[in-house]
C-alpha positions as CSV (number, residue, x, y, z in Angstrom):
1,X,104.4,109.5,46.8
2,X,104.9,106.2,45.2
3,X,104.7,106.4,41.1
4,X,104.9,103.4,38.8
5,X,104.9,102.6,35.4
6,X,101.5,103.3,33.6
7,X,100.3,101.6,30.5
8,X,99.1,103.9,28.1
9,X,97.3,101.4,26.0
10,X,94.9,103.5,24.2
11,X,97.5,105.7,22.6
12,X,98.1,103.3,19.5
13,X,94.6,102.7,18.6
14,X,93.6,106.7,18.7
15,X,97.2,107.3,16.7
16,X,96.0,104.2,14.2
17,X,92.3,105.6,14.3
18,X,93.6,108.9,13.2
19,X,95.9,108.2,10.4
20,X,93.0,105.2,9.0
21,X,90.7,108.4,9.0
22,X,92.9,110.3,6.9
23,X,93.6,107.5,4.6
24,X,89.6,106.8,4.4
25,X,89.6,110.5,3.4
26,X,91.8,110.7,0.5
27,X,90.1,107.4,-0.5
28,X,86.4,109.3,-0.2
29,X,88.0,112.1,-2.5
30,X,89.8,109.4,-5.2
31,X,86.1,107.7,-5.7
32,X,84.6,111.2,-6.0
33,X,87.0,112.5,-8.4
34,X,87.1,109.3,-10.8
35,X,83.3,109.4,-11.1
36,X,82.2,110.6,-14.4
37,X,80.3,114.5,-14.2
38,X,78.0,113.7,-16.3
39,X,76.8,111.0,-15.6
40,X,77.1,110.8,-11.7
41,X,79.0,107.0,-11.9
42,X,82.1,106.0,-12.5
43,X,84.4,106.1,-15.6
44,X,82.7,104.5,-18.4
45,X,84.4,101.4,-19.6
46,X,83.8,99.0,-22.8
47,X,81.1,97.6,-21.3
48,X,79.4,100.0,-18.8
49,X,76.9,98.9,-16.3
50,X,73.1,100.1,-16.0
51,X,72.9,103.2,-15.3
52,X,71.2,101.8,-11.7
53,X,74.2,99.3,-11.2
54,X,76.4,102.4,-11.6
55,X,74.8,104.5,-8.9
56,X,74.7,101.9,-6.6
57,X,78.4,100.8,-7.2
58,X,79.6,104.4,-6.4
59,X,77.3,104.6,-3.3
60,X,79.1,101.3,-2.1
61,X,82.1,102.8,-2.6
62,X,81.5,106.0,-0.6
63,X,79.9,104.4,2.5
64,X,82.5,101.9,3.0
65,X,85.5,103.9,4.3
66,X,84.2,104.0,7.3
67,X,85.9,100.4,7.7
68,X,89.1,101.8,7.5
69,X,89.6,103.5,11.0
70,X,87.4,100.3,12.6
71,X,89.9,97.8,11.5
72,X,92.7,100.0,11.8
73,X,91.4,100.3,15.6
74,X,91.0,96.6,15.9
75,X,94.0,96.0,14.8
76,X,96.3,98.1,17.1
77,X,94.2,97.2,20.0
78,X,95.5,93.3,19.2
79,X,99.1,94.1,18.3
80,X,98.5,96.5,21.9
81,X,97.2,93.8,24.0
82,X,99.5,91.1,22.5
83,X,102.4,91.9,20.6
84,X,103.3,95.0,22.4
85,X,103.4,97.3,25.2
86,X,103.0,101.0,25.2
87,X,103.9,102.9,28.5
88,X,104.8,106.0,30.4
89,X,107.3,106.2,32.7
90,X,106.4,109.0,35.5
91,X,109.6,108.3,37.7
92,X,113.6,108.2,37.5
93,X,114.3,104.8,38.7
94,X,116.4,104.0,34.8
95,X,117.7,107.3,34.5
96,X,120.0,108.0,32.7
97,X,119.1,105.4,30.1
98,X,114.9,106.1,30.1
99,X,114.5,109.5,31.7
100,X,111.5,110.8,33.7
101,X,108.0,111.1,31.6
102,X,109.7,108.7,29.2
103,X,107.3,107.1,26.6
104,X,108.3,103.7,25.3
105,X,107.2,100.5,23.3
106,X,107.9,96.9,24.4
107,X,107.7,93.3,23.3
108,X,105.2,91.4,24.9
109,X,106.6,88.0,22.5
110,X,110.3,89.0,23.1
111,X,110.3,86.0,25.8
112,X,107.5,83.5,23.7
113,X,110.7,83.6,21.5
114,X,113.8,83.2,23.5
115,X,115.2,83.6,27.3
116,X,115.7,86.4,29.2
117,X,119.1,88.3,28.9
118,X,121.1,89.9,31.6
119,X,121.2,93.4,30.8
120,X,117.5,93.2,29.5
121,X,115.6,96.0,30.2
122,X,112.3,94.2,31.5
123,X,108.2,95.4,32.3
124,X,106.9,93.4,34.5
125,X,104.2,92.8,37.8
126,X,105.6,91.7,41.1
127,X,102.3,91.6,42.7
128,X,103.9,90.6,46.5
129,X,105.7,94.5,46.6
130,X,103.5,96.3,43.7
131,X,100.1,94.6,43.3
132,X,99.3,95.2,39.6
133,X,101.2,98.1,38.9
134,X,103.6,97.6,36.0
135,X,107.4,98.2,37.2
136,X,110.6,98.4,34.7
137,X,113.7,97.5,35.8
138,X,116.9,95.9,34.2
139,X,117.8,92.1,34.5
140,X,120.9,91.7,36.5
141,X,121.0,88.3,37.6
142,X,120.1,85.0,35.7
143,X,118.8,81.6,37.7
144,X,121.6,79.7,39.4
145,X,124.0,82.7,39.5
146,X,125.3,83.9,42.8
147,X,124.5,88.2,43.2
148,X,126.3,90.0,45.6
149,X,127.2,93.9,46.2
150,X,130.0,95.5,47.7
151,X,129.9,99.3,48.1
152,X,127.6,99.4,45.4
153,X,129.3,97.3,42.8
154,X,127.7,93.9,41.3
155,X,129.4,91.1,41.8
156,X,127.9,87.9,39.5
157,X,129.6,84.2,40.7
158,X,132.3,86.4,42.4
159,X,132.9,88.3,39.3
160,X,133.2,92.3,39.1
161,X,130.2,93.1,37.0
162,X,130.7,95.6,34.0
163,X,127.8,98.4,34.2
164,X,128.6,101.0,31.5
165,X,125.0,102.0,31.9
166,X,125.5,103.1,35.4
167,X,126.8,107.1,35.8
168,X,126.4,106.8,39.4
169,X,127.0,103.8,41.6
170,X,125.2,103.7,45.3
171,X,127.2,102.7,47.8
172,X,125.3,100.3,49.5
173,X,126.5,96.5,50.1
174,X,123.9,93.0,49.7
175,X,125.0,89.5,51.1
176,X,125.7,86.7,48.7
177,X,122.5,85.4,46.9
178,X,122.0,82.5,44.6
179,X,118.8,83.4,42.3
180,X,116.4,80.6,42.3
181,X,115.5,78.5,39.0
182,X,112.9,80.4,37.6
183,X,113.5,83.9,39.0
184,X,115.4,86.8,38.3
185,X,117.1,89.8,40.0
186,X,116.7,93.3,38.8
187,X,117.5,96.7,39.0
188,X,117.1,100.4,38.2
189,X,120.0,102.2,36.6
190,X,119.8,104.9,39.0
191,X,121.1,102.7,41.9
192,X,120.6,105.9,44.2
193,X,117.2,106.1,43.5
194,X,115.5,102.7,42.8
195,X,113.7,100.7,44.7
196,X,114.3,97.3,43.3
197,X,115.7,93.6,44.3
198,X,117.9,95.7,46.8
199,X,115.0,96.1,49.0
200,X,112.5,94.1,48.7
201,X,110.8,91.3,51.7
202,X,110.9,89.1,47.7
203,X,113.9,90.1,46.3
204,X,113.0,87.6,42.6
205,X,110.8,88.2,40.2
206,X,109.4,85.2,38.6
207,X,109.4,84.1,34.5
208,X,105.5,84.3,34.4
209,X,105.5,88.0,36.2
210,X,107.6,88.9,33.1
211,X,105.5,91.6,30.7
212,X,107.7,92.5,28.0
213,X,111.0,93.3,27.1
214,X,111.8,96.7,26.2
215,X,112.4,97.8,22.9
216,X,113.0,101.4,22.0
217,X,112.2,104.7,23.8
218,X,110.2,107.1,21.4
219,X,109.5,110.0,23.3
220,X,111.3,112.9,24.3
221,X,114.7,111.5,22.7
222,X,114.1,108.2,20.6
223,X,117.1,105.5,21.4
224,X,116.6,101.3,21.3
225,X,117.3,99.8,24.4
């Protein structure tokens, strides 16, 4: 059964929502405990309001923490939708470096800002093999250069390609292929069990089907990527 990469997008706006409530909290008890017992308001200063000012400042104070876990939500719903990804990886296509149930962040400016790297570990859609699932995969070829495998070893521009990431190399071959402008190769760090570039009718995925790059793994064993 085919599994793919799932965006679990709600997960930073409950974890914001949750800790803007507990801040709201301790913010509800601070007013209550600075208000003066006797005379239900707050501290009395040089120059104290009515007594009717007072009450309605304090009740202003109390009913507005509420805002707290709305524009904490907001918030992480924007950085979430445009500043970064938040996914789950169900299968162990980048093993050893993200292992099965994996949950990571990535960065949807990373490539607003800069280029694409080789070696980047990359989320993105590659609708003609995936539809819109999102798929990760590592960037092994750039435009222009010329991939090739030989018994499972890359070869980039007729070079022997260093892969310290790799434990276990596959021992499949792939004809020499120049990557078009504005396409890249990719694939998984478990060569043995990855369906990637390797095998599929499009072997490129293109600049604008790039997602994000990813950043760090947090969950079960936290590690940058």
């Amino acid at each position: 059964m085919k599994k793919q990469l799932k965006e679990r997008w709600w997960m930073l706006p409950a974890i914001a929502t949750g800790l803007a409530f507990t801040v709201g909290f301790i913010a509800l008890v601070y007013v209550h405990e600075t208000s003066d017992p006797e005379e239900g308001g707050e501290v009395p200063s040089s120059n104290p309001p009515p007594a009717e000012a007072k009450k309605k400042q304090k009740k202003q104070k109390k009913d507005r923490w509420w805002l707290l876990p709305i524009l904490a939500g907001a918030l992480a719903l924007f950085l979430n939708l445009f500043i970064f990804i938040n996914a789950y990886v169900p299968s162990g296509s980048m093993e050893p470096t993200i292992s099965t149930g994996a949950l990571l962040i990535g960065d949807r400016t990373a490539y607003l800002r800069g280029e694409p790297q080789a070696g980047d570990v990359v989320l993105f859609r590659h609708e003609s093999e995936f539809g819109r699932d999102i798929i990760i995969k590592r960037i092994i070829a750039l435009p222009g250069q010329t991939f090739s495998m030989v018994n499972g070893r890359v070869y980039l521009d007729g070079e022997l390609l260093d892969e310290p990431y790799i434990t276990e190399f596959s021992t499949d071959s792939y004809p020499e292929t120049v990557v078009p402008e504005g396409c890249y190769l990719v694939l998984g760090d478990h060569r043995r069990n990855s369906r990637d570039s390797r095998f599929w009718a499009d072997p490129f995925v293109q600049r604008e089907e790039l997602l994000a790059r990813a950043l760090l793994v947090y969950f079960p064993r936290p590690h940058l990527l």
